[in-house]
N, C-alpha and C positions, 0 to 999 in steps of 0.2 A: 350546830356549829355555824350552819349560815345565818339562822338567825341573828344568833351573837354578833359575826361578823357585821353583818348590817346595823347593828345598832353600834357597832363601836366606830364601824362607818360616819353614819349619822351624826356623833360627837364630835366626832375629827373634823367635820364641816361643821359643826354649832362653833366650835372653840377659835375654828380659825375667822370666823367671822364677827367674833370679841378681839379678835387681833392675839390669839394664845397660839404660838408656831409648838408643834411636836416636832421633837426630832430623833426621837424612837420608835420602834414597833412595840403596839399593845399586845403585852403575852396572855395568850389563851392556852387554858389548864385542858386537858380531855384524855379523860382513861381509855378511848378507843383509838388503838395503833390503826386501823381499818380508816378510820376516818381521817386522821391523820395525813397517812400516807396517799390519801384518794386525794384531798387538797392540797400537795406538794408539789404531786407527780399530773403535771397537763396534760398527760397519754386518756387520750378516753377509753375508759374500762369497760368491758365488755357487760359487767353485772352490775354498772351503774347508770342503766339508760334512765331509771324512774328517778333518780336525782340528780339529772342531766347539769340543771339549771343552777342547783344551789352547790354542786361540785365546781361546776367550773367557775360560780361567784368567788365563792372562797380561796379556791387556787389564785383567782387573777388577785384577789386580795393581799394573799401571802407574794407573790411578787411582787405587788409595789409595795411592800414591806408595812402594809398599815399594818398588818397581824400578824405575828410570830406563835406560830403552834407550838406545844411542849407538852410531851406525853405526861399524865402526874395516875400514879396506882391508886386502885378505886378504893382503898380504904383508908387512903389520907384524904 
């Protein structure tokens, strides 16, 4: 998911610097409610010290609303 993020990142600064303004958040699909909820909630989690870095990317992501998470079931 931080990956994604940073790549949807990435785009948002290519496009705005073709002069393309966004004025929505990009929605990311993910069938993991766990991950989810780690990138919502900016409380640092006690069992996410090894993905210290790409947690808290993601989170600050979904606050400035470049990315809107949205849980989707793993077999659509």
């Amino acid at each position: 998911m931080a990956l994604l993020t940073a790549e949807v990142t990435w785009l948002w600064w290519l496009l705005a610097d073709f002069g393309v303004s966004i004025t929505t958040s990009t929605l990311v699909l993910s069938d993991s409610t766990s991950a989810i909820s780690v990138a919502r909630d900016p409380v640092k989690h006690e069992f996410t010290k090894h993905i210290c870095v790409d947690a808290f990317y993601t989170c600050a992501q979904v606050h400035d609303q470049v990315v809107a998470l949205q849980y989707v079931p793993s077999d659509l």
